[in-house]
N, C-alpha and C positions, 0 to 999 in steps of 0.2 A: 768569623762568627756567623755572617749572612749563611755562607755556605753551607755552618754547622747547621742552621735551625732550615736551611733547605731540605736538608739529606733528612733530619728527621722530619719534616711534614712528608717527602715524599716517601719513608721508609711506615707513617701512619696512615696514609693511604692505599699503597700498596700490602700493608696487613688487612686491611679493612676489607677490599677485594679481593682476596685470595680467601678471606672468613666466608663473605658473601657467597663465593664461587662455591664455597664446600658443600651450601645447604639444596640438597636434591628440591629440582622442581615443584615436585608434589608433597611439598612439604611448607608448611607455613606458619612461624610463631603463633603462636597463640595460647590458650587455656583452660586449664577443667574445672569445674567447683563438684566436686566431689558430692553425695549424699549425707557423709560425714565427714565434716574436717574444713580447710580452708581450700581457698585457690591455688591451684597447681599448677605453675609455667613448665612450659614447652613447647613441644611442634602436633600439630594438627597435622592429618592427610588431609587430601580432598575433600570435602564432605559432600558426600552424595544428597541426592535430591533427596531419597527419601530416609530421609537419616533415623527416623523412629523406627522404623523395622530393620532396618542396615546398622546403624550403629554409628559409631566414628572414632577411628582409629586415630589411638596420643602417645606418642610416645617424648619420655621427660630429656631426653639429649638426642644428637642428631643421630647418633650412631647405639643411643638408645631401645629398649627391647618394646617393640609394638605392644599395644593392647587393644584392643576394643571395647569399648563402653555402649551400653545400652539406658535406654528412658530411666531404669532403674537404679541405677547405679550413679546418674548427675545430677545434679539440679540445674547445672547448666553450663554453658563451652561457650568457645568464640575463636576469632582471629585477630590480631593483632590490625587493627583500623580494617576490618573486613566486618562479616556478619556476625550477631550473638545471638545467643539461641539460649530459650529458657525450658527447663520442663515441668510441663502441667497438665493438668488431667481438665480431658475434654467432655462432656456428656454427650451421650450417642444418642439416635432416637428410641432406642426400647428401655431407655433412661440408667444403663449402665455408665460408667467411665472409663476413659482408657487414657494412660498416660502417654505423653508424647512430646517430642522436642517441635516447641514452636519457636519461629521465628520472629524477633523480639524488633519491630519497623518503626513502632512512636513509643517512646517513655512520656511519661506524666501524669497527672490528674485518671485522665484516660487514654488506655494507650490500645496500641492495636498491632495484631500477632499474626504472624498468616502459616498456613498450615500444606503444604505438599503431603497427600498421603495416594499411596496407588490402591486404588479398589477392589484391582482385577491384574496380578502378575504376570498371568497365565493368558495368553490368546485366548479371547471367545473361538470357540471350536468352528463356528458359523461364521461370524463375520470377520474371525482375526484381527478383533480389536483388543487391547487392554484400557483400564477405565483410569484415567489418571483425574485427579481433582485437585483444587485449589481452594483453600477456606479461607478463610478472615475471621478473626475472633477478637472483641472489642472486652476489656478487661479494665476496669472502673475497682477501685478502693473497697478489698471487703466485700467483695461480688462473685460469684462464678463469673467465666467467662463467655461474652454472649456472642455467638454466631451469628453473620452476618451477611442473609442472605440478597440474590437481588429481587426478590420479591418485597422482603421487609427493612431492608439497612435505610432506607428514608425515615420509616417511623420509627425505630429504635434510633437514629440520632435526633429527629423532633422529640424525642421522649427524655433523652441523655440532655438533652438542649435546650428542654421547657424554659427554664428559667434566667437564659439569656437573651437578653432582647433583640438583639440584632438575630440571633442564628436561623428563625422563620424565614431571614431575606436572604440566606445565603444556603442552609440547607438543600432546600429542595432541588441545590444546580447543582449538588452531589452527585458523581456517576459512578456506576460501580466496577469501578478497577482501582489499580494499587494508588495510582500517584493522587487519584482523587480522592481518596478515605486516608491517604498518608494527608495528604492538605487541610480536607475536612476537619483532621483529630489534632492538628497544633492548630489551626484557627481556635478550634473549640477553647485547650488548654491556654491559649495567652489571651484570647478575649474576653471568654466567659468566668476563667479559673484565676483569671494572672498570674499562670504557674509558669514563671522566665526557667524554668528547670527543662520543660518541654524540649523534646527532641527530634529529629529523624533520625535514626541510627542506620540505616539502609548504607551500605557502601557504595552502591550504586549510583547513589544521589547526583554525586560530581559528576557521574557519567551521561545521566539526565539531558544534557544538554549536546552530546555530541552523537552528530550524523550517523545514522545507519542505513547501508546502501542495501536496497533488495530486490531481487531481478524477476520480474514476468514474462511468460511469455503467452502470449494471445492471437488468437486466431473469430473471422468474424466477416460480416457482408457489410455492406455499404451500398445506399442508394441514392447515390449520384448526378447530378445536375450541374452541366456543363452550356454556356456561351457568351456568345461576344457582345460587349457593352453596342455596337457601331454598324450591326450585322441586322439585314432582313430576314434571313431565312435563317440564322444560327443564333436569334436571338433571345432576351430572357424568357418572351411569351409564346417563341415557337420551339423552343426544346423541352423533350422529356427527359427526365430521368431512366435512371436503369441501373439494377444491380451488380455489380463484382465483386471477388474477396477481398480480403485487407490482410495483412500478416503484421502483428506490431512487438515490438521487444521494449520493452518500459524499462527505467532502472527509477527505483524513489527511495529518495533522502529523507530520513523522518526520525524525529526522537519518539518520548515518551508523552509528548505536546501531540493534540490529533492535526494541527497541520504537517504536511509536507511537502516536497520537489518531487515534480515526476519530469521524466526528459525520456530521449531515446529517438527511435528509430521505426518510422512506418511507412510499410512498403503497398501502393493499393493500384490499381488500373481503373482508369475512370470512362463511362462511352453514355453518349445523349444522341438521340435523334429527334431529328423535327420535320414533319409528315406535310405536306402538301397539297390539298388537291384540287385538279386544274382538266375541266371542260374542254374539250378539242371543241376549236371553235366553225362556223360554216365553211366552206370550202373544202374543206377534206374528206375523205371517203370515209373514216370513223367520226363524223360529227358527233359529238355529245357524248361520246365513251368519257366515261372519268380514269385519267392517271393520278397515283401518287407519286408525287415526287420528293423521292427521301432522301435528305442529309443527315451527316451525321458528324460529328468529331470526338476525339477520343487522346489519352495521351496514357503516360505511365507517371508515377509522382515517388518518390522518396521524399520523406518529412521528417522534424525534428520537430516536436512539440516542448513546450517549456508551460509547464502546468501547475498550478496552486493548488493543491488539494488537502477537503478538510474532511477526516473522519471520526462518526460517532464510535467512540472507542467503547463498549458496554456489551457485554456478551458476546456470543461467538458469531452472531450475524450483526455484521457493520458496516451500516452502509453510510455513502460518504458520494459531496460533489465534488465539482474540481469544475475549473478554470485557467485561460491563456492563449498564448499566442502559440504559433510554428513557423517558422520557416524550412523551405526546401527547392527543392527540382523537379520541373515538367518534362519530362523528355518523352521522343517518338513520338510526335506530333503529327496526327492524322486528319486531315478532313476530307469528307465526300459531299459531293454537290449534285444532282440531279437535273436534270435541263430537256427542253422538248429539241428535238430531233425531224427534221424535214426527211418523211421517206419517201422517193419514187417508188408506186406501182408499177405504173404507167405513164414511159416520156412522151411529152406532147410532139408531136407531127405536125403534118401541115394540113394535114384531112381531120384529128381530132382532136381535142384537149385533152392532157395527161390527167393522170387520176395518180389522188394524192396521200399518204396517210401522214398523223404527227403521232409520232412516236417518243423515247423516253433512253435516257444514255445517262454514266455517273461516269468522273472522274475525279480523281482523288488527286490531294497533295499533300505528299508525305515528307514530315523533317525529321529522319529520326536521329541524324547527329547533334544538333542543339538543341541543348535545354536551355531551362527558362526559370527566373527565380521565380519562388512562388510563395507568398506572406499572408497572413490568414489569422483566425482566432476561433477559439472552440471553448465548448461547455459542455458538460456532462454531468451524469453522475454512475454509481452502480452501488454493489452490494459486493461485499469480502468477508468469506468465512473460513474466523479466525479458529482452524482445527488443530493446528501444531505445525512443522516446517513450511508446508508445500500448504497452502491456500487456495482455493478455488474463487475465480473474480467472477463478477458478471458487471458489462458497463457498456451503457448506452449513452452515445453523443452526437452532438449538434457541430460542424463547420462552417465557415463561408472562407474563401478565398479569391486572392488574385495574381494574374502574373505581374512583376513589375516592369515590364516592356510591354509596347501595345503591337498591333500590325495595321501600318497604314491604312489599308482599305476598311478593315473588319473589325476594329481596335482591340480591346484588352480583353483577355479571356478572366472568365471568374468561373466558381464552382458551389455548388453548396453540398450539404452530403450530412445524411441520418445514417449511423452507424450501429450495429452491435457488436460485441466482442466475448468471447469468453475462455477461460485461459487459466496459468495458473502462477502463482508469486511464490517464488523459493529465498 
């Protein structure tokens, strides 16, 4: 008997996936409410982004005869636990209307629709842009629907909001993007309304909260100040600074929250010198000439930054700080030292005293096989505009470091460094 109810659970599972398996990719349960009539099941195609001019292809079995539906023709579709989409007529500003499938993000009391529509199909001939937009339309009982721009979506939720008492203290920390006006309108509806009906309908919602990796790459200078805690001549107040490039590849983990992870890999060459100057003293045939005597050190560094960053999420310029620590590698370790130098002119005899000059010589000591760990923390901030895939960055920041080995005579090397960067996020 076990056996029997085996063979049939495994002969109902295996129906079940070979079902699954039949239904083509781009196909997706779901449904149409028609103009006239009731709700329709079946399969959806894709639905394109901009579905009021395109349409959305239903057809009612899988191997079913396609159609395409247009604004006129539905009142409104969906997918099966995916997105629903309603259609409704928008007013435009020369105060026409145009019908269109919106996308239905909060049910309740008030709810709110968002709208993809393309502007511009066709290349600008000049600049080979097309104009794609994104709306939001707040839609209240018995109302047209009211557009919700970022100039005015504060005062039209102060306005929608008047009469609950709380909503002045939480309003105005409104920002305008989806997850914050999706917040904004079930706050409203269960505080204000106590409509427990209130929903998010976004399918996305669950997704909300999982990691999305995105890669930069940057290019930028650095000016750099490099010496030893233990050192006279290579120390904090005899070295300068000096510029080099930097090359950095970021990768940042970040949901729909304006915090996120940045890490990666940065590659920069670091060089300080510190200048001398030293009076040839009596005795010598150049009394009172001034030498400089220049040192310098320098190395090469690979770093891994691990960085906190929070961004103002709200229009297409978002700028944003960050914070953290790095670790990495000093390697090619170079220093040059300067020193006076006894020259003969003239060797002394026994008839006359030599004549003498001081002069100036460098020798350097170079380690270019060991490297050195090197631990550190940084701050910054920049600007990210949010144009569509590829982003252009711009970020300026603060380090200090050190190595965590010291060198007996000279001790522990540290660094400090003003950077800029700019680059771009795919």
């Amino acid at each position: 008997m076990k056996k029997l109810y085996f063979l049939l659970l495994l002969l109902l599972v295996t129906s079940k996936h070979q079902l699954v398996a039949q239904i083509p990719k781009n196909l997706k349960a779901g449904y149409i409410i028609p103009a006239q009539g009731d709700t329709v099941r079946g399969y959806l195609a894709s639905v394109p982004r901009f579905v009021s001019s395109i349409g959305v292809v239903f057809q009612p079995t899988v191997d079913g005869i396609k159609q395409t539906y247009g604004v006129k023709q539905l009142r409104g579709f969906g997918t099966t636990g995916g997105k629903t989409y309603v259609a409704r007529p928008v007013l435009l500003s020369s105060g026409d209307t145009l019908q269109v499938f919106l996308e239905h993000l909060v049910v309740g009391t008030a709810s709110l629709y968002r709208l993809d529509y393309e502007l511009q199909s066709a290349p600008d001939p000049l600049s080979m842009e097309t104009y794609v937009s994104t709306f939001y339309y707040l839609g209240l009982r018995e109302s047209n629907l009211i557009l919700l721009k970022e100039g005015n979506y504060q005062a039209v939720l102060q306005s929608v909001a008047s009469s609950c008492s709380t909503a002045p203290n939480w309003v105005r920390n409104v920002r305008y993007d989806e997850a914050s006006l999706v917040a904004a309108l079930l706050r409203y509806n269960r505080e204000c309304q106590q409509d427990a009906r209130s929903a998010d309908l976004r399918p996305e919602r669950a997704q909300q909260d999982q990691l999305r990796m995105r890669l930069s790459l940057r290019v930028g200078v650095a000016s750099s100040k490099l010496y030893y805690d233990a050192d006279k001549e290579l120390g904090q107040q005899q070295t300068k600074a000096a510029a080099s490039p930097v090359f950095d590849l970021r990768l940042s983990f970040s949901n729909q929250k304006p915090f996120s992870i940045e890490t990666g890999l940065q590659y920069v060459t670091r060089k300080s010198t510190a200048d001398k100057e030293h009076t040839v003293p009596a005795g010598f045939r150049n009394v009172g000439q001034q030498l400089t005597l220049r040192s310098a050190v320098q190395h090469r560094s690979i770093q891994t930054p691990f960085l906190l960053r929070y961004t103002y999420k709200r229009g297409q310029v978002q700028p944003y700080v960050l914070g953290g620590g790095f670790i990495g590698a000093n390697f090619t370790h170079r220093i040059t030292y300067s020193r006076t130098t006894f020259v003969v002119v003239t060797p002394q005899t026994v008839t006359s005293a030599g004549v003498y000059e001081q002069g100036q010589e460098s020798y350097s000591d170079t380690d270019s096989w060991k490297s050195r760990l090197v631990l550190g923390g940084r701050f910054g901030g920049g600007i990210s505009l949010s144009v569509g895939r590829v982003a252009p960055v711009l970020e300026l920041y603060y380090e200090r470091g050190f190595e965590s080995s010291n060198t007996n005579t000279i001790g522990t090397l540290h660094h400090q460094s003003i950077g800029g960067l700019v680059g771009l996020a795919f």
